[in-house]
Structures are given as structure tokens and as C-alpha cells.
Residue, then its C-alpha position, 0 to 999 in steps of 0.5 A: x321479410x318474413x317466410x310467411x310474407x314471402x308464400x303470400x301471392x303477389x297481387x296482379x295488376x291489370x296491364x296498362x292500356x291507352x284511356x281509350x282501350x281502357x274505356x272501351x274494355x270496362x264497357x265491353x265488361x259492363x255489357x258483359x255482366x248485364x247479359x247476366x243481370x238487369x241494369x239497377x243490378x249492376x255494380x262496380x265491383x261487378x264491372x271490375x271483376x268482368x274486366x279482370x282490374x281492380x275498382x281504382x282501375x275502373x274509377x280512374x275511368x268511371x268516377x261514378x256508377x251513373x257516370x259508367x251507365x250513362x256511357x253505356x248506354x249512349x254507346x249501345x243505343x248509337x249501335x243499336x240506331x245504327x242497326x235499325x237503319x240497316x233493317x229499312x229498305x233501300x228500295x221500294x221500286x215495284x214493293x208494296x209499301x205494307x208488305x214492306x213494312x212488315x219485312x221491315x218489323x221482322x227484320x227488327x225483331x231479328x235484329x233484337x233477338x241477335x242482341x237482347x241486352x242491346x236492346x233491353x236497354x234500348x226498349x226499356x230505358x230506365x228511369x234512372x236514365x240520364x235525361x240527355x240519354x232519353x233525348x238523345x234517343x228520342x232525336x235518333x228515334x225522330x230521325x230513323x221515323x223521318x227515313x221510315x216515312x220518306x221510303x213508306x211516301x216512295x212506295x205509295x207513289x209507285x203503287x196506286x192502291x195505296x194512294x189514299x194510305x197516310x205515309x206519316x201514320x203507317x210509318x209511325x204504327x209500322x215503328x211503333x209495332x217494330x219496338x213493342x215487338x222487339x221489347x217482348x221478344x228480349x224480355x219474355x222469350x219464352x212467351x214472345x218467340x220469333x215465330x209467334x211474333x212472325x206469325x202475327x206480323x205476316x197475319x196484319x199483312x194478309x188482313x191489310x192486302x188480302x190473301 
């Protein structure tokens, strides 16, 4: 071996770590690096240089960009559902089913911007979205609507002044509201702040039940 040879910097390997540490490690820094950029932005090499392993490391995992996006995605929109159900009430004894409602898109807004690359990702679903992706999270989308309206059907039964009300409807508008509220807070922040979108929820409620 030569001088020159022996000064030359060893290469650092990526410690070894069971498959499944591994995966989760290379999602972790693709979401990372989507903080950063939009998602047909992502590379490999981006991913691998995030996760600090060189890219036969995250092909080992990951025989393919897609492969890597479709795991993402699944993984952030179980936990963004699950983040979803956590904003619906437990109980609607004495509320009123608008004003609840509307609690309800606030608390989902609050929920978004706490993790905007979430739900970027949720909220515009790419058109290079794996077709199972997009069913998968319109399944998890029928369930979350099918809870929203069982609770919404609740609260109009213990308040009489909303007997006439349509339960399906206003659990569908209220979810429908919930995204596209959601969707313009993580994607202009600066036009679509929290109060602004606040402000307009507790205005349709004020409309809806008088002042």
C-alpha cells in the first residue's frame, strides 16, 4: 500500500440494524427530506444521504423509488387516520351537533398544521400514487365518515332543534370542510393561517345557530 493509499479516508459504513429498524430508519429520512421538498422532488440519493447509509443500504430495503414512496405513504396516512379519529368527540350528551361540528374542523386544522408533511401527503395525494394507496385511503376515509355520522346521528337525538337536520350530510360537509381547510393550511400557510381558517368556521356556526 502506497503513502498516498494509506492518508485516503476509510469509508464509513452504515452500522448494521435488524430489517425492520432498517425500514423504519429510511422512512423516518424520506419524511425528513420531504419537509424540504415536494414529493416527485424525492430521490434516493436524497433518502440515503438523510438516513447517513449509502444507496445499496436503502436498496436492499427499497428495490425502487416507487417501492420507497408507496411504503410512505401507507405508513403516514395510518397515522394521520389515526390522528383523525382522535379529533371526533367522545360524547355528544347536551352538545350541540353544529357547534360540535365545528370543534371538530378546528381540532383538524390543529392537527394538520402540527404535522404539515403528513398531511401534504395525505391531502394531495399524488397522481403517481399507487392505485391500493388511493383505495386504502378512501376505505379509511368511509370508515372515519361512517363514526363522524353515528356521533352527528347522536347529537341530533338529544337536541330537538336539530331533529329535521340530515346526519349523513352534515357529517359528510363537516369532513369535507375539515380537508379542504386542512389542504390550505399546510399548503399556503401564509394566505391560510389557523386564525383566518378559525375565524371562518366559528362564522358558519354563528350563521347556522344564531348568535
Amino acid at each position: 500500500m502506497t503513502a498516498t493509499q494509506d492518508r485516503q479516508p476509510r469509508r464509513r459504513y452504515a452500522p448494521r440494524l435488524p430489517p425492520r429498524e432498517r425500514r423504519a430508519q429510511l422512512l423516518d429520512a424520506a419524511f425528513a427530506v420531504l419537509g424540504r421538498m415536494e414529493l416527485h422532488e424525492l430521490s434516493m440519493e436524497a433518502v440515503a444521504q438523510e438516513a447517513g447509509v449509502g444507496k445499496p443500504v436503502l436498496y436492499t430495503v427499497f428495490k425502487t423509488r416507487a417501492e420507497l414512496v408507496e411504503a410512505l405513504l401507507e405508513r403516514e396516512s395510518e397515522r394521520g387516520l389515526e390522528q383523525i379519529a382522535e379529533t371526533l368527540p367522545a360524547d355528544l350528551l347536551g352538545a350541540d351537533p353544529v357547534a360540535v361540528a365545528s370543534s371538530t374542523v378546528e381540532a383538524f386544522v390543529g392537527v394538520a398544521l402540527a404535522n404539515p408533511t403528513r398531511w401534504r401527503l395525505i391531502l394531495a395525494t399524488p397522481a403517481s400514487a399507487p392505485g391500493e394507496y388511493r383505495a386504502a385511503l378512501r376505505t379509511s376515509r368511509a370508515d372515519i365518515l361512517a363514526r363522524a355520522e353515528s356521533l352527528v346521528r347522536m347529537g341530533i337525538s338529544l337536541s330537538p332543534r336539530w331533529s329535521g337536520m340530515d346526519a349523513e350530510l352534515l357529517a359528510n360537509s363537516t369532513l369535507t370542510v375539515a380537508e379542504m381547510l386542512g389542504r390550505l393550511a399546510v399548503s399556503e400557510p401564509e394566505q391560510y393561517p389557523r386564525e383566518r381558517l378559525q375565524a371562518y368556521v366559528r362564522s358558519i356556526v354563528t350563521l347556522l345557530t344564531g348568535p
